[in-house]
Phi, psi and omega in degrees: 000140189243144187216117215226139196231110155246173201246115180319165176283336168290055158066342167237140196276171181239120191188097181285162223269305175304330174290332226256309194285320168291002139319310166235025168271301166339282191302300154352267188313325180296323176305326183303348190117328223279135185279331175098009212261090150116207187266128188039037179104333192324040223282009207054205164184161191292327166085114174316296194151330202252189176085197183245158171226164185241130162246175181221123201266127178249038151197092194273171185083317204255307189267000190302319193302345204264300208293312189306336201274318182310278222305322165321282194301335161314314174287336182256003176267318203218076199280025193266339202254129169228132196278155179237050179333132200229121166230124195236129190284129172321331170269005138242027205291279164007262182311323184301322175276309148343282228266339169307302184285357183240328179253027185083158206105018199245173204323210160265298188232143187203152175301160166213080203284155159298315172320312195255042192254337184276330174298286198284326193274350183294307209273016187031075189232294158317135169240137182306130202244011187316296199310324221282330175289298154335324142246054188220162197298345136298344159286139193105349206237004168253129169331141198261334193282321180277001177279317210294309170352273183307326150298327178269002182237355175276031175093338182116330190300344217049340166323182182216111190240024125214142193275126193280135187263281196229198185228132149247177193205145193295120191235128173275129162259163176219130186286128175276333186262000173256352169281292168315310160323330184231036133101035200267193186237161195290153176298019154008292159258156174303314187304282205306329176316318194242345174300308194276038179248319205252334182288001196252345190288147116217093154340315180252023147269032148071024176250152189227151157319297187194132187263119161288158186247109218260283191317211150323121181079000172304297197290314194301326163303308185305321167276052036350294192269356160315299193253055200223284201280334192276350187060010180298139197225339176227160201276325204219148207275154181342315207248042170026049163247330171233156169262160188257028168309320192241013179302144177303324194279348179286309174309330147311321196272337187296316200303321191278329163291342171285315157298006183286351232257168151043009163275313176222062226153108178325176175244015178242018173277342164347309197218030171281118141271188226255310186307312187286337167307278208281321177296331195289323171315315175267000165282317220265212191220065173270077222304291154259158160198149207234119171209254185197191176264022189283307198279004178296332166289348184271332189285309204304340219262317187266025179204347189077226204238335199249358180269346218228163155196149159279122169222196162306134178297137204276148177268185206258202202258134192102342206057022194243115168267140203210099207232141173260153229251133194267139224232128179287090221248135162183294138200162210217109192269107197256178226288307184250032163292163195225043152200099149311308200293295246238330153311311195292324200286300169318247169040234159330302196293310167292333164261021174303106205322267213318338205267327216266298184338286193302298215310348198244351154296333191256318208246007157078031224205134169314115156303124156292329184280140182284336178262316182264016154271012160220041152296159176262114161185359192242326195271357186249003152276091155306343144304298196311305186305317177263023119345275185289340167278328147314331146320298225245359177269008173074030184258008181238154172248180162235121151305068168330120181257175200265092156272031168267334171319137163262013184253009181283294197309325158274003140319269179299021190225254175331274152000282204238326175325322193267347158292341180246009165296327192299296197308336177269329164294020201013071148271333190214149153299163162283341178263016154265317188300280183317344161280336151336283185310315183315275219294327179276340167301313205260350161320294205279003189272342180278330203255020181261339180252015138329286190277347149320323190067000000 
């Protein structure tokens, strides 16, 4: 087995902790006999059909209440299975499941976002689940685009190693009575965007324009508003080899959304995650905030229907909008559980109209199932709708980001989140920190079509 430790162009290697351990977790096993086949050899089983499974939720604390409800109702459709709930917070989800496959432990069933499915599926930890959908009650009945999603974010292979639940999609929220008070036009445009940013501040009344997202999940807001203003439409260059991340005009544009931090911004989003965003947004007088349709129920809760609106991320010059594509969240059966039939029955059972329906009602989020995606209850959340209208009326383009990489997520994470605090604090520039960001996309992009051959 070649276990290959490289070394980025800033100079420093990169060999994360969980690599360095499955390395020699590998070798270990080879020596032992181990076929090498699934997470530590693991290959599972199907498992009677009865008994218990752990699902691991990956975003326990925001969604447990929903999960409980499924899962409730699931245990009384199937009273021989008992679910074993884990809800574990998205920003560490990740490592938790990492550090599962290499050293054991890890569910049956788990959340599997497009983002982190190239990460897991590298490491043969996901079992394919295309035969078990195609003949289950579900085929036929998922969004064909979050099926294709989810295949494209699985490594090149075309599988399909998680069944997709919802779509979310990046939404500007707006206080509507602090906009109108102070005669302003809804934040629409970009022009409008940073005109009401600044007009909504006084420091000393404690009001801000717009609260940034500093903390944890900080770059993807940040390239959403990047290639939001630059108008920039692909991620990688013709000959799909360089990112356009560090293109001049996205360096323009980081600079002028990074100068928003502590002018028209609290200073304590510095080291704000999206949870700490959005409470801090619905306690206060906070003008914008930039989040997704996860959080729309949270708003209803602190403001009701009539202070706020969600809308589609603002266009350019033209009216031509432009969003980088929001990650397909859904579920993943893995290799070495060791009662699949009754895990895949969970499942099968959570994407289900009524189950996926209530489940993308609550988190305010597009249904994979195609019947509860034309529930009413979706024309009367106004983000989703207009959301879905904005996909599909052809006013939007999408920056496909590459989450086939298995190297993204600790890009866009690890990597750089605490480099792009530096860009808010004018510790780093913004064209350095996007060159940075540059030279480790096309390492990993080389050494991903490399190994395509």
């Amino acid at each position: 087995m070649k276990i290959s430790i490289r070394t980025s162009s800033t100079g420093r290697r990169r060999f994360p902790a969980a690599v360095a351990l499955g390395a020699v977790l590998a070798l270990t096993a080879t020596a032992c006999g181990d076929d090498g086949s699934g997470a530590g050899g693991d290959k599972g089983a199907e498992g009677s059909g009865t008994g218990k499974i752990v699902f691991w939720d990956n975003n326990g604390g925001v969604r447990t209440e929903i999960w409980k409800e499924i899962i409730a109702d699931f245990e009384k459709a199937n009273p021989d299975i008992d679910v074993q709930y884990v809800g574990i917070a998205s920003t560490e989800y990740q490592s938790k499941v990492d550090t599962a496959i290499q050293g054991g432990g890890l569910p049956d069933v788990g959340g599997v976002g497009a983002a982190m499915l190239a990460g897991f599926a590298a490491q043969d930890a996901l079992e394919p689940l295309d035969f078990r959908v195609t003949g289950s009650s579900l085929n036929g009945k998922l969004n064909e685009d979050m099926l294709e999603s989810m295949k494209a974010a699985g490594g090149g292979d075309g599988k399909l190693y998680s069944v997709p639940t919802s779509a979310n999609n990046g939404v500007l929220y707006y206080r509507t009575d602090l906009f109108e008070k102070a005669g302003l036009d809804a934040p629409t445009t970009w022009d409008n965007f940073f005109q009401a940013a600044q007009k909504l501040t006084d420091k000393g009344k404690n009001q801000f324009g717009y609260t940034i997202r500093g903390g944890a999940g900080s770059i993807a807001q940040a390239l959403d508003a990047m290639y939001g203003q630059s108008g920039i439409t692909s991620f990688w260059d013709a000959n799909e080899e360089k990112t356009t991340v560090n293109d001049p005009r996205n360096v323009e544009a980081l600079e002028k959304y990074a100068g928003l931090y502590k002018t028209v911004t609290p200073a304590a989003d510095l080291n704000n995650d999206f949870t700490k965003m959005v409470a801090q947004w619905d306690s206060g007088t906070i003008g914008m905030l930039n989040h997704n349709l996860g959080s729309y129920q949270d708003h209803v809760k602190a403001f009701g229907t009539g202070k706020f609106r969600g809308i589609p991320q603002p266009t350019g010059p033209g009216g031509k909008r432009v969003q980088v594509s929001n990650p397909v969240d859904g579920l993943g059966l893995f290799k070495s559980s060791k009662n699949k039939e009754a895990a895949w029955k969970f499942i099968e059972f959570a994407v289900s109209h009524e189950e996926n329906s209530k489940f993308n009602e609550s988190a305010g989020q597009v249904p994979a199932n195609t019947e509860a995606a034309k529930d009413a209850w979706i024309s009367k959340a106004e983000p989703t709708k207009l959301a879905a209208e904005a996909l599909s009326d052809g006013s939007t383009t999408i920056v496909q980001l590459p989450y086939y990489l298995p190297d993204w997520n600790s890009i866009s994470k690890a990597e750089n989140e605490p480099n792009f605090q530096k860009v808010l604090l004018g510790k780093m520039s913004a064209k350095k920190f996007l060159d940075q960001m540059a030279d480790q996309l096309n390492e990993a992009q080389a050494e991903w079509k490399q190994q395509r051959g």
